[in-house]
VOGU-3710 file (C-alpha; in Angstrom, 3 decimals, decimal comma):
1> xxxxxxxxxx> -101,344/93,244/-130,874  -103,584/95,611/-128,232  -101,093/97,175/-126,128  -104,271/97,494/-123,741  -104,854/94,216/-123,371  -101,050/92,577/-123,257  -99,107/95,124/-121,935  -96,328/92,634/-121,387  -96,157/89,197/-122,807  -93,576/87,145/-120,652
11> xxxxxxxxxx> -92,691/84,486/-123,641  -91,958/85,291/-127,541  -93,201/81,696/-128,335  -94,894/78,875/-126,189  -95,150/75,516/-127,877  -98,195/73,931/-126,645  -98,774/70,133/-126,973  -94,701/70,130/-126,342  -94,701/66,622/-125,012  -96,624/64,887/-128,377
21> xxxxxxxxxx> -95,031/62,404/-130,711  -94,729/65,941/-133,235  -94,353/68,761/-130,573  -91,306/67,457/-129,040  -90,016/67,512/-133,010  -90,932/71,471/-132,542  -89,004/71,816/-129,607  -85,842/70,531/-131,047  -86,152/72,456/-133,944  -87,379/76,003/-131,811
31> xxxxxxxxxx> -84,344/75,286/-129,341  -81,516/75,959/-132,673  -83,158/79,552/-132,645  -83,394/80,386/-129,238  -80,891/83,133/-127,558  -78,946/82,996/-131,479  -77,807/86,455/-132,605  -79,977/86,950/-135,478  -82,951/85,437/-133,845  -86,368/87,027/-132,488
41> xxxxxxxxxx> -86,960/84,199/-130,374  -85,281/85,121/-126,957  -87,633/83,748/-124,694  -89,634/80,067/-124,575  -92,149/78,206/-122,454  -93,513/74,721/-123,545  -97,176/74,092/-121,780  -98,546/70,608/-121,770  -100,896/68,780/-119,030  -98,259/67,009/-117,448
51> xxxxxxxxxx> -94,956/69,094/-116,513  -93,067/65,233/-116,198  -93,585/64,464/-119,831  -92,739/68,492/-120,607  -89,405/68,069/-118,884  -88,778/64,862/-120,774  -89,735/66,425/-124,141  -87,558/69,554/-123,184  -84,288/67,113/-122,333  -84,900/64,977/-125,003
61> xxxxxxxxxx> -84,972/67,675/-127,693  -81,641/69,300/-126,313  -79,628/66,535/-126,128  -76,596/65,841/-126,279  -76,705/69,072/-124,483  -78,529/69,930/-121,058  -81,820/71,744/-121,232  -81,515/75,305/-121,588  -82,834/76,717/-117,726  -84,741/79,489/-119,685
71> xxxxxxxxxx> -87,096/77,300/-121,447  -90,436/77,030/-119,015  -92,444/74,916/-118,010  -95,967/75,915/-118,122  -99,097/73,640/-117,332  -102,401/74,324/-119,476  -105,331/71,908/-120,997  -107,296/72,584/-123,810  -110,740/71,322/-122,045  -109,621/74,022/-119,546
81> xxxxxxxxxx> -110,512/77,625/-120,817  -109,105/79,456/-118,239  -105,519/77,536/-118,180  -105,975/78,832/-121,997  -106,287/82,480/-121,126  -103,743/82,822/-118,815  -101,991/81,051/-121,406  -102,429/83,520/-124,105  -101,580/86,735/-121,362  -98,084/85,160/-120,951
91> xxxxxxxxxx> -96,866/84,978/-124,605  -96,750/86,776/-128,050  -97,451/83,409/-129,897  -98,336/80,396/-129,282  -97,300/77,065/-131,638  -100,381/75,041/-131,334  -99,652/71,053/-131,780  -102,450/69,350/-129,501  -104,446/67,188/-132,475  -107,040/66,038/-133,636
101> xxxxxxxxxx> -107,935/69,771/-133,948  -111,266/69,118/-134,751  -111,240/68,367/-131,052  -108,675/69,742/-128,923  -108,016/73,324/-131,223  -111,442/75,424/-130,954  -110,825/76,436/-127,155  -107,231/77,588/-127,823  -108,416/79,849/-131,188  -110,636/81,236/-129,120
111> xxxxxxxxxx> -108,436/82,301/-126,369  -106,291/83,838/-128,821  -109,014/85,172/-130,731  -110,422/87,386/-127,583  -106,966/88,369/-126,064  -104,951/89,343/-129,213  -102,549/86,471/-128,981  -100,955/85,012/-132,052  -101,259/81,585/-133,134  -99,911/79,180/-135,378
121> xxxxxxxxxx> -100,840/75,312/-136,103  -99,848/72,222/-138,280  -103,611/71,246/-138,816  -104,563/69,371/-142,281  -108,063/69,352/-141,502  -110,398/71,362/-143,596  -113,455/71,740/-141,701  -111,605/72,936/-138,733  -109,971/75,978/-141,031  -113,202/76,895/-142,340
131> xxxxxxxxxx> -114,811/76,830/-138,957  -112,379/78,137/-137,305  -112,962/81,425/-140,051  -116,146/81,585/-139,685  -116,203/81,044/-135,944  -113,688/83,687/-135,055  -112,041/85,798/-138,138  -113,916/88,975/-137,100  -112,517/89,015/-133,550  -109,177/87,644/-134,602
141> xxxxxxxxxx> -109,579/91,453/-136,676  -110,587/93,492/-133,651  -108,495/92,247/-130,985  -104,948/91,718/-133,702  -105,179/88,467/-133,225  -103,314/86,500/-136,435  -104,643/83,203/-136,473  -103,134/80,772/-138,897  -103,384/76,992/-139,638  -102,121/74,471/-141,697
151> xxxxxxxxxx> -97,908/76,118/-141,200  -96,437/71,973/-141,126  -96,275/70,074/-144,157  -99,695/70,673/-144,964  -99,924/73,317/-146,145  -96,456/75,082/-146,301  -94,993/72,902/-149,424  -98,139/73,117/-151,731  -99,016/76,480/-150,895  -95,188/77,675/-151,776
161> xxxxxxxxxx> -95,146/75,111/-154,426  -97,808/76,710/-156,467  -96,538/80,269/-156,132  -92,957/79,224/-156,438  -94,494/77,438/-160,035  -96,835/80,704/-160,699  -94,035/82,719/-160,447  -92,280/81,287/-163,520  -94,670/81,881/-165,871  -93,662/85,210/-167,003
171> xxxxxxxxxx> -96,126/87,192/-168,918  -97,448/86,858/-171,725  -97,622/83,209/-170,497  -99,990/82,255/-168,005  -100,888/78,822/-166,112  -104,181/76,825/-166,591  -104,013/74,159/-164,578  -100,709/72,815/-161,321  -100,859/69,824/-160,234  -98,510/68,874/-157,228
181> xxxxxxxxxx> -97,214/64,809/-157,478  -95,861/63,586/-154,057  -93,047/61,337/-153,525  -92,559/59,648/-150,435  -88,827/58,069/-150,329  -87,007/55,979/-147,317  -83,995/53,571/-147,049  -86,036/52,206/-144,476  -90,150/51,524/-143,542  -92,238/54,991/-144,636
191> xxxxxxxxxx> -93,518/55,229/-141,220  -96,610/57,972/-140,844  -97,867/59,554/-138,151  -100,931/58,446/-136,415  -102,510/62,036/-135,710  -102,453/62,989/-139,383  -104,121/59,300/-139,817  -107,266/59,981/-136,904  -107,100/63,456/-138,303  -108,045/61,733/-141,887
201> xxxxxxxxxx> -110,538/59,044/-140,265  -112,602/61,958/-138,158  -112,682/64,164/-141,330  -113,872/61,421/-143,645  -116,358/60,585/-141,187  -117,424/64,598/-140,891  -117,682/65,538/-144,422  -120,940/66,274/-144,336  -120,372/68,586/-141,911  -118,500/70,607/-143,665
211> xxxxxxxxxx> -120,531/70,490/-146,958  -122,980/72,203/-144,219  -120,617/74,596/-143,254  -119,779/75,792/-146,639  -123,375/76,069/-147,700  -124,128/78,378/-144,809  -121,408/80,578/-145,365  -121,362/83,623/-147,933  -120,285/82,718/-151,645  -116,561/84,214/-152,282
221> xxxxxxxxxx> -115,351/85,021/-155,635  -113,759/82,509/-157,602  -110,257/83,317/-158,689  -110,815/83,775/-163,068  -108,137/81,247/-164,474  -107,108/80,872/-168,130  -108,913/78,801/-169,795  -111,255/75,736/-168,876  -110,067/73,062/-166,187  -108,602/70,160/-167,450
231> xxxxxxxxxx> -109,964/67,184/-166,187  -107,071/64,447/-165,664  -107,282/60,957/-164,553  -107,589/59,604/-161,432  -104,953/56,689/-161,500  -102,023/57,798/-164,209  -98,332/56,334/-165,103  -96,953/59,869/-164,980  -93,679/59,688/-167,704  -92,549/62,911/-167,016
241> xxxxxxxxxx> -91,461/62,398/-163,433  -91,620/58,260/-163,735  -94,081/57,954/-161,074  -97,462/56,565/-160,865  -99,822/58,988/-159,580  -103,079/59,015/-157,783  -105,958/62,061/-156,882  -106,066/62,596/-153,924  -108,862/64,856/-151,746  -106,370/66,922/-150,066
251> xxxxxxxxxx> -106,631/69,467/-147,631  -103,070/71,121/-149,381  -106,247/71,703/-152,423  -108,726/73,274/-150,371  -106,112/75,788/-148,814  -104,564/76,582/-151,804  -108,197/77,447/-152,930  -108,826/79,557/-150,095  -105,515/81,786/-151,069  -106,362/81,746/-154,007
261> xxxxxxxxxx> -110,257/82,945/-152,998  -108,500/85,723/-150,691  -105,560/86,845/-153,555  -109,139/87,179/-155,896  -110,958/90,006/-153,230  -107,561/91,177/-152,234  -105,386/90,875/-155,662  -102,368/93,095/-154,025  -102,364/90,516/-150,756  -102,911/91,670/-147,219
271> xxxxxxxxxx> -101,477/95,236/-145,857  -99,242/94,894/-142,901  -100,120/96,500/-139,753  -97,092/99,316/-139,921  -95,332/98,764/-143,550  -92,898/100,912/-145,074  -93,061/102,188/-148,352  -90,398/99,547/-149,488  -92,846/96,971/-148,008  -95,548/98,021/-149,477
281> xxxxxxxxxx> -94,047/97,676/-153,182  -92,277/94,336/-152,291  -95,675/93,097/-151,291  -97,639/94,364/-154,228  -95,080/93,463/-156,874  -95,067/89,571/-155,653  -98,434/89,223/-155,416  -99,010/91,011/-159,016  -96,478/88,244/-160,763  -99,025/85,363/-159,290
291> xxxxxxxxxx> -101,465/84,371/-161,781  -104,107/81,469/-160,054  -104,201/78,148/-161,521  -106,487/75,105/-161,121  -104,843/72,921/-158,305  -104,801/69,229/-157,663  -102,995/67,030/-155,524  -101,391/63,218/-156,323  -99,865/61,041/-154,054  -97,238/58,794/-156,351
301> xxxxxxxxxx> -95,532/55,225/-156,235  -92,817/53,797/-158,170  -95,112/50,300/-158,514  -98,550/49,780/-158,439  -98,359/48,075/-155,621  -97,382/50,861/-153,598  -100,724/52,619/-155,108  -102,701/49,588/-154,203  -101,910/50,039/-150,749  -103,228/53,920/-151,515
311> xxxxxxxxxx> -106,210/52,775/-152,542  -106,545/50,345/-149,876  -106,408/52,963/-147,067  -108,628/55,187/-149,305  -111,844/52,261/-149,018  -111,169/51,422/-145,805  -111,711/54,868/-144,560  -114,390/55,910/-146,770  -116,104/52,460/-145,700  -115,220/52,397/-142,123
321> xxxxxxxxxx> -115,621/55,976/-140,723  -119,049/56,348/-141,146  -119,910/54,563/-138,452  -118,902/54,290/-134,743  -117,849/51,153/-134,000  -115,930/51,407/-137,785  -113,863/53,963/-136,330  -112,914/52,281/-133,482  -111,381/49,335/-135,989  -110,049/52,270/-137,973
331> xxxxxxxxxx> -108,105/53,619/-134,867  -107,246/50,630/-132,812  -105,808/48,754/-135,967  -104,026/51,415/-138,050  -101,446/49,326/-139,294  -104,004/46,575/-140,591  -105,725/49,164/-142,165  -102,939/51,554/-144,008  -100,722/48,174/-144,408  -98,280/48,911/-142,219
341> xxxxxxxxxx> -98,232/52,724/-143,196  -98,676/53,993/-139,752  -99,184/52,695/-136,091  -99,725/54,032/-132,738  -96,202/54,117/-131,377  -94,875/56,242/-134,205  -91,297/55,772/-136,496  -88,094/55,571/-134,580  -85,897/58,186/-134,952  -84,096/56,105/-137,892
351> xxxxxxxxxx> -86,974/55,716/-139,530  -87,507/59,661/-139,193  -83,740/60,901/-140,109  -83,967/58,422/-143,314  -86,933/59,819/-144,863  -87,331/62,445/-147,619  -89,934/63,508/-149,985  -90,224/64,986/-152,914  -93,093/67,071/-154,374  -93,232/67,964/-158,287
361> xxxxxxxxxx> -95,321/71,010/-159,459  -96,482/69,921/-163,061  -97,825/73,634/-164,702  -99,484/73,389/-168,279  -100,485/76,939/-169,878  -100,700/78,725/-172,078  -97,513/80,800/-174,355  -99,312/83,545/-175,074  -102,105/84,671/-172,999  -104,674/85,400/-175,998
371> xxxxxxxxxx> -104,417/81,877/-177,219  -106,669/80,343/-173,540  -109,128/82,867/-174,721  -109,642/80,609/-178,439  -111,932/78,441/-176,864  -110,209/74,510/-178,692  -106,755/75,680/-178,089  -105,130/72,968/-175,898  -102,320/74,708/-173,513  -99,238/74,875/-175,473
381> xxxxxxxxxx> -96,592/75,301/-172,279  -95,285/73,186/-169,683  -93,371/74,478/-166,569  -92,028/71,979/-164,464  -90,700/72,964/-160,462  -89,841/70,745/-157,603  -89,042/71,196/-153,520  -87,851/68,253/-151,631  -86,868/68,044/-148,049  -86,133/65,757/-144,995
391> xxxxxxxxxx> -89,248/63,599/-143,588  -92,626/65,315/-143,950  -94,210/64,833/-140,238  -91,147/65,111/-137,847  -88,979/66,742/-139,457  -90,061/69,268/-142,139  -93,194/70,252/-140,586  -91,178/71,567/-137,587  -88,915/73,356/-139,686  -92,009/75,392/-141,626
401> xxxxxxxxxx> -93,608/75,873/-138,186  -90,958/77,243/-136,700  -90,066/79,657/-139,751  -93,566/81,121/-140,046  -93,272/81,728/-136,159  -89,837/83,452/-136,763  -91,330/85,542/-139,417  -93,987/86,299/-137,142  -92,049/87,752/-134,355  -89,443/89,452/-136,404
411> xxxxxxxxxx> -91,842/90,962/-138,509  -94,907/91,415/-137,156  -95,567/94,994/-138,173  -95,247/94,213/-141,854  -97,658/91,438/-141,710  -102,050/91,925/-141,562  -103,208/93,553/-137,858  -105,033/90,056/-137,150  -107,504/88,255/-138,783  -108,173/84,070/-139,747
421> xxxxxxxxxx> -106,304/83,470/-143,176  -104,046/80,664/-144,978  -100,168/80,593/-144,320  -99,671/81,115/-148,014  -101,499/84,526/-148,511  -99,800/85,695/-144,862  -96,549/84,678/-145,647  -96,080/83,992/-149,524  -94,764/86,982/-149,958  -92,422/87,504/-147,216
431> xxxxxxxxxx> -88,657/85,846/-147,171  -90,266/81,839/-146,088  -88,491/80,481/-149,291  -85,376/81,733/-148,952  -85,856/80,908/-145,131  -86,933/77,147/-145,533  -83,884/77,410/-148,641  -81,096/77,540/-145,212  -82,873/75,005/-143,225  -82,610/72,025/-145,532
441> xxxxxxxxxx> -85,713/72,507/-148,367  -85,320/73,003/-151,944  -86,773/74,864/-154,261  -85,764/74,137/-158,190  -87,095/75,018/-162,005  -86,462/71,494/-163,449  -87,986/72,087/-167,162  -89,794/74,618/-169,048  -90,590/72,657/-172,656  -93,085/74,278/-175,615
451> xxx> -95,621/71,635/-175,977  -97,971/70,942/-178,789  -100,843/72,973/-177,989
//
């Protein structure tokens, strides 16, 4: 941070967009850590447009006990810049959870960006990473400003997935291709949440805008993997994990790429802003045992029929969000559309506390490292890992959130001065696993078998 330009930050963490279906999930989970012993976080605010439906969200997340008097109440607007700064002069972070980001998150990156504020999202959109990168990673470096998105279920799980999965291949093996199979399980109706579905119709309906955006920007080094990529098929009966599986286009994918992109120009990860020697070989020694890997994402179903409704939802938005009044179907019908898979009002809380998911990391490699180099030698190695946690919108994207903000104000000085970069190269090598480990999410090797290469 510039000690110039925030002399004295009022808040460790504000939580803005507190009132939303997800933010007041954020709150709940923030409020376990607040005033604790071992916690950084001694001091809150939640901001919002409307101070009512803050106070609501505030009660509503404490119960069954009364609203701590110490957590603020702070009024600020993302169409209003200056409610923004002032914003970003009050607090050391801020937990950004206004979506679509595409439209509400620009303004508040770039009130970070300029004052040296910290700030963390749970975007899944890809265009509004990248842009957000290109827009304002060179400020975010002068000013000390860490900007990070993508810390709620996209893309915490796949991002630690991979490198929890990396991590087991222990030289002289190495991994060619990891695919990550999602599981999606509930007593009750899988209920999703309507901003990750407009999040999904606005990006189908912008993709060429950010095929634009890539082809203006610079070409990065691609990460040099093992052996060639394995193409797999779209729609498989996966035997391993007794799942059908379908590809997805996933923004966990495109982030995991960009780690990957950044662990290529930077193979020792990013140096903190004040690390100790310790630090320094902690940091240097994870990042050394990660070898990349060609990564794909599946979305599974124990029946067909649950992929049919997959594939549904797939068409309709590839047919549908090209065009306006499309989109308007799209977002005034969402349950038509998904078949029931998500709907303006959102789960109830049963709904919510009965889901789980689980999310398989399938590596194939190689034994030996010298055999991907032999050109028709299949990959001879499978490596099989697994995390699984409570519901993937309400519940578990709070809890990563919240973590990665934790990590942020407890260790700040061991982490890069500021900058615009993925969660997993900022914080895959710091203590998030063991972290998300004592807050409910799993983390397991479930086979490593010699295959017939």
């Amino acid at each position: 941070m510039n000690p110039t330009q925030k002399p004295d930050p009022v808040y460790d963490i504000v939580i803005l967009g507190a009132s939303g279906f997800t933010g007041k999930y954020v709150v709940r989970e923030a409020l376990k850590f607040l005033q604790t012993p071992s916690s950084p976080l001694k001091s809150l605010a939640l901001a919002g447009r409307n101070p009512t439906r803050l106070t609501q969200s505030l009660e509503w997340a404490a119960r069954p006990n009364p609203p701590p008097s110490s957590v603020a109440i702070l009024t600020a607007d993302t169409s209003d810049p200056d409610s923004l700064r002032r914003l970003c002069t009050q607090t050391k972070l801020i937990l950004n959870c206004v979506g679509p980001f595409r439209i509400h998150g620009d303004p508040v990156v770039s009130a970070c960006a300029d004052s040296g504020c910290d700030y963390l999202d749970i975007s899944g959109e890809p265009e509004f990473m990248e842009r957000m990168e290109a827009n304002y990673h060179e400020r975010a470096e002068e000013t000390g400003s860490l900007i990070v998105s993508a810390c709620g279920f996209d893309s915490i799980p796949a991002e630690l997935g991979l490198l929890f999965n990396a991590k087991q291949w222990v030289p002289p093996s190495v991994p060619n291709q990891i695919e990550a199979y999602l599981s999606l399980e509930s007593d009750k109706k899988i209920a999703g949440n309507f901003g990750t579905y407009e999040s999904a119709v606005l990006g189908v309906a912008n993709a060429e805008k950010l095929k634009e955006l890539r082809r203006s920007r610079p070409r990065r080094p691609r990460p040099s993997i093992c052996g060639p990529p394995a193409k797999g098929p779209t729609l498989e009966n996966q035997k391993t994990i007794g799942l059908w599986a379908l590809k997805l286009p996933s923004a966990d994918a495109v982030v995991v790429r960009r780690t990957l992109t950044t662990l290529t120009e930077k193979p020792h990860g990013l140096p903190g802003l004040n690390e100790s020697p310790e630090q320094i070989q902690k940091r240097e020694a994870f990042w050394s045992s990660i070898k990349p890997a060609h990564f794909g994402v599946k979305i599974t179903s124990k029946s067909l029929f649950g992929i049919f409704r997959y594939v549904t939802l797939g068409v309709s938005l590839g047919l549908l969000s090209k065009f306006s009044f499309g989109r308007w179907l799209l977002l005034k019908f969402p349950s038509v559309f998904s078949l029931g898979w998500f709907q303006k009002k959102g789960p109830s809380e049963e709904e919510v506390e009965s889901a789980t998911f689980k999310m398989w990391f399938i590596g194939r490699g190689y034994s030996e490292e010298s055999l991907a180099s032999q050109g028709e030698t299949k990959p001879d190695l499978e490596i099989i890992t697994r995390i699984s946690g409570p519901e993937i919108g309400y519940i578990t994207t709070p809890i990563t959130l919240v973590q990665c903000g934790l990590i942020v104000l407890g260790h700040r000085e061991s982490l890069v001065k500021g900058g615009v970069y993925t969660p997993g190269i900022v914080f895959g090598s710091t203590d998030i696993q063991k972290r998300l480990e004592e807050n409910g999410i799993s983390f397991e090797v479930i086979s490593k078998i010699k295959t017939q290469g």
